[in-house]
C-alpha positions as CSV (number, residue, x, y, z in Angstrom):
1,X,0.0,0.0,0.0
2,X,0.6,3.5,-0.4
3,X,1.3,6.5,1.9
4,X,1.6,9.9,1.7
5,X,2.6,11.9,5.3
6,X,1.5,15.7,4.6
7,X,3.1,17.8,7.2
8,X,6.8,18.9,8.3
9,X,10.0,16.9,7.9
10,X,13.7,17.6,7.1
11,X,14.9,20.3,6.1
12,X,12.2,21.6,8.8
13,X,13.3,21.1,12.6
14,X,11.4,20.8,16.0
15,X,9.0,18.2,17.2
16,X,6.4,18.1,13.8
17,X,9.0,17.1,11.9
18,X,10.7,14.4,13.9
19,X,7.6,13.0,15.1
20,X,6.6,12.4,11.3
21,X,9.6,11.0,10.2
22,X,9.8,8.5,12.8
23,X,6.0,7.7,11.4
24,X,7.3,7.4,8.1
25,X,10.0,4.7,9.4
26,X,7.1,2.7,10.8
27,X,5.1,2.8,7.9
28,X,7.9,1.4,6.1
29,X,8.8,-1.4,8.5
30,X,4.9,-2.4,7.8
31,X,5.7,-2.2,4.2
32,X,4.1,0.6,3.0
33,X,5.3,2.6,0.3
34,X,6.1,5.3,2.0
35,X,6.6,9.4,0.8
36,X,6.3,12.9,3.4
37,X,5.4,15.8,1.4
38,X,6.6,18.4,3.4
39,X,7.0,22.7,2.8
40,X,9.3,24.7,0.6
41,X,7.7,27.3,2.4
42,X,5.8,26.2,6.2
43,X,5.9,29.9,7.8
44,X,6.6,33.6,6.4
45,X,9.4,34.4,8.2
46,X,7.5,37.5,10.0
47,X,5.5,34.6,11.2
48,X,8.1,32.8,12.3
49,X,9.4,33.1,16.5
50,X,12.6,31.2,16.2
51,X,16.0,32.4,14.9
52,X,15.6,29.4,12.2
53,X,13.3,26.8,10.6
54,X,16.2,24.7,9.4
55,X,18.0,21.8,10.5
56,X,21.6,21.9,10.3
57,X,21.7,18.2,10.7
58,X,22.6,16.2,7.6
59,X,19.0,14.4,5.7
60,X,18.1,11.2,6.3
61,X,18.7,8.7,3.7
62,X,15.9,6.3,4.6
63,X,13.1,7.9,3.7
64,X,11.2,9.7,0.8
65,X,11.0,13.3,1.7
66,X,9.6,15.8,-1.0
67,X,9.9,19.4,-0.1
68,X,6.8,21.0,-1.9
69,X,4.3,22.5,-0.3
70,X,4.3,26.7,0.4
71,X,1.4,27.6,2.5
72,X,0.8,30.7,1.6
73,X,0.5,30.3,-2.3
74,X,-3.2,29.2,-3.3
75,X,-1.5,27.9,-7.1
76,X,1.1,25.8,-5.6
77,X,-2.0,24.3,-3.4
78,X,-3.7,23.5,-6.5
79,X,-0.9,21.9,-8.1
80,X,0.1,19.7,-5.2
81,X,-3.5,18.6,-5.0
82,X,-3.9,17.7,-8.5
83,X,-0.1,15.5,-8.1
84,X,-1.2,13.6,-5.8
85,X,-5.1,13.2,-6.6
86,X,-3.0,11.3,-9.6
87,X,-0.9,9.9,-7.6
88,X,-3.5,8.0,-5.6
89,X,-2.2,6.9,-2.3
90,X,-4.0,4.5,-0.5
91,X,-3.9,6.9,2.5
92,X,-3.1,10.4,3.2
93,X,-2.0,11.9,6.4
94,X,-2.2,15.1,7.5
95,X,-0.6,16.8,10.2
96,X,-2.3,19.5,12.2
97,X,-1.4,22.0,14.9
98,X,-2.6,25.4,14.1
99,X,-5.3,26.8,12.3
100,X,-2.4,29.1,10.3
101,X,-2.8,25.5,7.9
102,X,-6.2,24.9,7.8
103,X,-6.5,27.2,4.1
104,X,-3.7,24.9,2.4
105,X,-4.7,21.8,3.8
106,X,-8.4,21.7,3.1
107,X,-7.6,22.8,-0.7
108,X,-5.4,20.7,-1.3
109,X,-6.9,17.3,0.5
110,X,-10.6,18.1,-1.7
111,X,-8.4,18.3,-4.8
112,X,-7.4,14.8,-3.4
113,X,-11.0,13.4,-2.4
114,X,-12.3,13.9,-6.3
115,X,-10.1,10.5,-7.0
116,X,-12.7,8.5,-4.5
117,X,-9.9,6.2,-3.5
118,X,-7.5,7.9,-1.1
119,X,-8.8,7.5,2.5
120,X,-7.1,10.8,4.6
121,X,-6.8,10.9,8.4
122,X,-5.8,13.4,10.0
123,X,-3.5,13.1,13.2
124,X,-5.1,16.7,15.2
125,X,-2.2,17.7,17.5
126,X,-4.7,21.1,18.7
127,X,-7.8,21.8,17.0
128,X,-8.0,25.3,18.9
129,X,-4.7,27.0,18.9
130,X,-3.3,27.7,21.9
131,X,-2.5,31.2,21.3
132,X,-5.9,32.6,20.0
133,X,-6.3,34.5,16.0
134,X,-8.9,36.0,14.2
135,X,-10.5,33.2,11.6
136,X,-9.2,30.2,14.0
137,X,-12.4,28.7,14.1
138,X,-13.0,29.6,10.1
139,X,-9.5,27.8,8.8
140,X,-10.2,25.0,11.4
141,X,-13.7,24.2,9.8
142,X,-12.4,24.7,6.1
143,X,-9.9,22.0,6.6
144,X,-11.3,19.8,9.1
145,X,-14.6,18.8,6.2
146,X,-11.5,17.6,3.9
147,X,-10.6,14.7,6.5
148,X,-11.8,11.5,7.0
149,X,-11.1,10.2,10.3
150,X,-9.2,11.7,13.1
151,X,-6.6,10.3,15.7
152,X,-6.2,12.3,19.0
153,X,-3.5,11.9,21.7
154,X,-5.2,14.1,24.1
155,X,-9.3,13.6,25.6
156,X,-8.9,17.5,25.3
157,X,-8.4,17.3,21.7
158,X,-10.7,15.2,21.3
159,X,-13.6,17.2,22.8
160,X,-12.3,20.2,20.8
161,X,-12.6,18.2,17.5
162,X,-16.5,17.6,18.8
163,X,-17.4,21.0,18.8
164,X,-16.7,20.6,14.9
165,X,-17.4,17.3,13.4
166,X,-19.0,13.8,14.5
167,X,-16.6,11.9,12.0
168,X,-15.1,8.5,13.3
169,X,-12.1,10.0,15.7
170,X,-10.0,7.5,17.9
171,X,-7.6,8.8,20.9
172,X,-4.4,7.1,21.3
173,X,-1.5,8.1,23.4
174,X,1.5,9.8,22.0
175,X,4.1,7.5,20.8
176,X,7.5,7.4,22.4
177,X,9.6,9.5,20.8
178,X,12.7,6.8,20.6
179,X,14.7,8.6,17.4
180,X,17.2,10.3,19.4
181,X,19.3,7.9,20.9
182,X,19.6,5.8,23.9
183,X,19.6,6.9,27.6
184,X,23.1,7.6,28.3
185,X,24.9,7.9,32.2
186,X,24.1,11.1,34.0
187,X,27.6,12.0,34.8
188,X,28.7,11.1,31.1
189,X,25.8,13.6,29.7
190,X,26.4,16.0,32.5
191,X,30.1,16.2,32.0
192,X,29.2,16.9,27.8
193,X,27.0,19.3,28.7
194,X,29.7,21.3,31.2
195,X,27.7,20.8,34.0
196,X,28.5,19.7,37.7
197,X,28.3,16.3,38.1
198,X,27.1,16.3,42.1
199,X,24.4,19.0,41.3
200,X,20.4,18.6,42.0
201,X,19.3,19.9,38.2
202,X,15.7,19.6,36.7
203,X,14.9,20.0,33.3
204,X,12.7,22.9,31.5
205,X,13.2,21.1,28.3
206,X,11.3,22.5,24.5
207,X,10.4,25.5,22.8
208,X,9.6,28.3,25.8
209,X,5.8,29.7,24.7
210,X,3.1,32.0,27.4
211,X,1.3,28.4,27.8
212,X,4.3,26.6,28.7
213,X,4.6,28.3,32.2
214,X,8.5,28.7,31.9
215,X,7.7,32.1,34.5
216,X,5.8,30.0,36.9
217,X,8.9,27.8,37.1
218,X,10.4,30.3,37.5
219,X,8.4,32.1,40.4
220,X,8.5,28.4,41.7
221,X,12.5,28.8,41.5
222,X,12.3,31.7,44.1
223,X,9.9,30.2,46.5
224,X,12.7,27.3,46.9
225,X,15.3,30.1,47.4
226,X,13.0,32.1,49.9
227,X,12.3,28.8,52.0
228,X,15.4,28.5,53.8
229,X,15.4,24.5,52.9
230,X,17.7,22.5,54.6
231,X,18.4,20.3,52.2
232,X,20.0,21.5,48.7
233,X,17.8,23.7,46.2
234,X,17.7,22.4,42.8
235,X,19.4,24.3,39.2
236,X,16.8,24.7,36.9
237,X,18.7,23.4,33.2
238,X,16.5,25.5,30.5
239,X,16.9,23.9,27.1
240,X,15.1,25.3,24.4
241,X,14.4,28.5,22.2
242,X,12.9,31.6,23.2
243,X,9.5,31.5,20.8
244,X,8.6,35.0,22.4
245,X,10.0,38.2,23.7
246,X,12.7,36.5,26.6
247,X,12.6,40.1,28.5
248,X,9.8,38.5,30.9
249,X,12.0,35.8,31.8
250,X,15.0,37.1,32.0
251,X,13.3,40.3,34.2
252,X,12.1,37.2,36.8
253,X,15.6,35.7,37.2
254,X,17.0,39.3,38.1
255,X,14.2,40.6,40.5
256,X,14.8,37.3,42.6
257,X,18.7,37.0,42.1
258,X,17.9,33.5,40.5
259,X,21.5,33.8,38.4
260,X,23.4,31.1,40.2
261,X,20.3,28.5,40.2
262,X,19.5,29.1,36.5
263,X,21.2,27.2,33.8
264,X,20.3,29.0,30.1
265,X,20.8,26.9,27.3
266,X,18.7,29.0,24.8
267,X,20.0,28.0,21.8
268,X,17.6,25.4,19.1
269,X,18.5,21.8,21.0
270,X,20.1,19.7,17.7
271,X,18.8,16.5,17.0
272,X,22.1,15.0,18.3
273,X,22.4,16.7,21.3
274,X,18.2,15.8,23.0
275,X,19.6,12.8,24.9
276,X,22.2,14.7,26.9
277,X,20.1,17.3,28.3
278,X,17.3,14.4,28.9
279,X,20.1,11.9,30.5
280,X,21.9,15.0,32.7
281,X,18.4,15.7,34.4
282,X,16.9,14.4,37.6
283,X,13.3,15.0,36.8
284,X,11.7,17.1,33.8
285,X,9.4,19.7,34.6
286,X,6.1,20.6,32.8
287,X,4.9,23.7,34.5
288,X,2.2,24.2,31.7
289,X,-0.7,27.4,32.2
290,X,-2.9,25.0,29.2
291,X,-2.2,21.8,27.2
292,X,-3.7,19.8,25.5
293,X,-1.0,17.2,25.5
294,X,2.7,17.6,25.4
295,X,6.0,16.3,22.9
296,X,8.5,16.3,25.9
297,X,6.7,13.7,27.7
298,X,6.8,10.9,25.9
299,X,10.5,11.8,25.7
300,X,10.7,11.6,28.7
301,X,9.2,8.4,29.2
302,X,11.6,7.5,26.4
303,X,14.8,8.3,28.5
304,X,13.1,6.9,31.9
305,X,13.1,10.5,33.4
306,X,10.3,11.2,36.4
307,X,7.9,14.0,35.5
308,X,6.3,17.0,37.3
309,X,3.5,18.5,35.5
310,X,0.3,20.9,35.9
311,X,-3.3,19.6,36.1
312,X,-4.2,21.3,32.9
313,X,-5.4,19.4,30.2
314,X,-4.3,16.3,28.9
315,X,-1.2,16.3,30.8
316,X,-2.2,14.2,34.1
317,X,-3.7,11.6,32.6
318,X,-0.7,10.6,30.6
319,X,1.5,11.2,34.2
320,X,-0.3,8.7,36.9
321,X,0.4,10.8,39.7
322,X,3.3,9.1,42.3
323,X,3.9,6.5,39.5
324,X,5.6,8.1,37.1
325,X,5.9,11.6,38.1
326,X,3.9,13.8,40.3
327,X,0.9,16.6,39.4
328,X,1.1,20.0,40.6
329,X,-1.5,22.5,40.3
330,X,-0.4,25.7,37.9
331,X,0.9,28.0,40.4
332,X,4.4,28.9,41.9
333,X,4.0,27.8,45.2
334,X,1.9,24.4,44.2
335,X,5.0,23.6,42.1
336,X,7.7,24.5,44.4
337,X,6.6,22.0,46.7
338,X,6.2,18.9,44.5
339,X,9.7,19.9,43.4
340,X,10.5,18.9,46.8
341,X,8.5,15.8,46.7
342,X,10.1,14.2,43.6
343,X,13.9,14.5,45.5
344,X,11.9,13.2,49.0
345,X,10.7,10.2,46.3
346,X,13.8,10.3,44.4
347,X,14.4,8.9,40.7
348,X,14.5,5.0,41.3
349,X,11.2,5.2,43.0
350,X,9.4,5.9,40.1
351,X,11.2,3.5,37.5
352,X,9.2,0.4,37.9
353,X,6.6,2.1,36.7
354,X,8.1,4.5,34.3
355,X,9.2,1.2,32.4
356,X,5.6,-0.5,32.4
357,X,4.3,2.8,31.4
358,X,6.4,3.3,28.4
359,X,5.2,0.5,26.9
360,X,1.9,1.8,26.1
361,X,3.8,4.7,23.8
362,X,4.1,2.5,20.5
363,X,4.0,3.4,17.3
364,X,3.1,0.2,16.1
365,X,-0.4,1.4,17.7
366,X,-0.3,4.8,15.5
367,X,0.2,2.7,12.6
368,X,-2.4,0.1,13.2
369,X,-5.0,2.6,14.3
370,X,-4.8,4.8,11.6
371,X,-4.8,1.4,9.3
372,X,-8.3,0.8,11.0
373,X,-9.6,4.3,10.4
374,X,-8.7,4.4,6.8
375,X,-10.8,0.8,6.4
């Protein structure tokens, strides 16, 4: 069979793109002919938060990447609709995360439909955006009548995707993401990473966003200074691009006098370079304001790393609280203290069932389910 992945891949960085190329290299261990069409163009560059949309990793050679699609040109739409209504895949599917899409997408997928074979599915990472636009709930509609069947990795999604269609919709959990590396020894990733070896660190890990609650964490940081603990206070390792003015942030760490307990590592995290900072931390924290369900934590399940997160959205049901991780409410004070908790617990308390968790993060299951959805 035949199947076409419409969404980002290499050259494109981040989580979108790894996450469907590791898709792509499961659909070709089932046999599948297997191609991702991904952008020439995927954002205007005024559109664009990073400093780059580029990997500066070399392509991969095992798969079937055609860079293609622009997203803000209505002919190239038309053409890449009409190439692969010809084309006829058995399945198409699409990627989406942001309403920004939803105008390309839908043209070119009914383009698609008018050869009554291709079945598309649609894996819905938001429905509604977690920064709110004008025409959201337009673009949303537009492409969301060009799908088939949906898959879901989040209940909240899920109910989201209600408020716009009744089409056949299954909600699986978000595969492991298990394509960068093995977990390697703390002191090993610590020491590559210039850090101290005997230091308490937790991990702030991804892309740093309003919703993500990086200032929380941060207001969390100074309750653990102001509380006269006994026992050491953690360094808080922050790993990941600034995808909005950094001023707010870096305002926090001065008013408190945070410098010596804050590690910045604001730069794009390479590929090649995502087990480290997963290996050199104690715990990863998630101090989310919303979510519907989040990349880092099947990563984390991936490199066996206990997780604190927010009750907000999807994220505590896919963190059994004082299993796997513990669940904080979203405020400084809430998080400070389960901070505290996870050290009191430590990290081989919550393996056992970190490791019969992780099991349940397959992409196998992906595979299979969108499979069923197409049939």
């Amino acid at each position: 069979m035949k199947v076409v992945i419409i969404g980002p891949a290499y050259p494109l960085r981040g989580g979108l793109a790894s996450f469907d190329e590791r898709l792509a290299r499961e659909f070709q261990t089932q046999n599948f002919d297997t191609t991702i069409y991904t952008f020439s163009l995927q954002y205007p560059s005024f559109l664009f938060p990073g400093t780059s949309q580029y990997s500066t990793d070399p392509p991969p050679k095992d798969l079937k990447i055609k860079v293609c699609i622009n997203s803000i040109n209505p002919l190239n739409w038309i053409k890449i609709g009409s190439e692969l209504k010809k084309l006829k895949p058995d399945i198409i599917v699409v990627r989406y995360w942001l309403p920004f899409m939803g105008p390309c997408f839908g043209t070119i997928l009914r383009l698609v439909k008018k050869n009554h074979h291709t079945k598309i599915i649609c894996i819905a990472d938001n429905v509604l955006p977690h920064e709110k636009r004008i025409g959201d709930k337009q673009f949303t509609s537009y492409f969301l009548k060009s799908v088939d069947a949906f898959v879901t990795m989040s209940e909240k999604v899920l109910t989201d995707l209600r408020l716009f269609t009744d089409k056949s919709a299954q909600k699986i959990v978000h595969p492991l993401y298990d394509n960068f590396g093995d977990k390697i020894d703390k002191a090993e990733a610590r020491k590559h990473l210039d850090l101290n070896v005997d230091d308490k660190i937790i991990l702030f890990f991804g892309f740093i966003r309003k919703y993500k609650g990086l200032d929380i964490l941060l207001e969390a940081m100074n309750v653990l200074k102001s509380g006269n603990q006994k026992s050491e206070i953690p360094k808080l390792l922050i790993a990941g691009e600034f995808y909005e003015e950094r001023k707010l942030y870096d305002d926090i760490i001065e008013k408190n006098n945070l410098q010596s307990q804050i590690i910045l590592r604001t730069n794009f995290i390479a590929d090649s370079e995502v087990k480290y900072y997963l290996s050199a931390a104690d715990f990863v924290i998630q101090p989310y304001r919303n979510a519907t369900q989040s990349g880092v934590t099947p990563l984390a399940y991936h490199f066996e790393k206990p997780m604190l997160v927010t009750n907000v959205g999807g994220l505590p049901s896919l963190v059994p609280d004082k299993k796997v991780g513990l669940v904080a409410e979203p405020n400084a004070q809430s998080i400070a203290e389960k901070i505290l908790e996870l050290y009191d617990f430590g990290e081989e308390y919550f393996l056992p069932s970190l490791r019969e968790e992780k099991q349940k993060y397959s992409w196998s299951i992906l595979v299979d389910t969108i499979k069923k959805l197409a049939e």
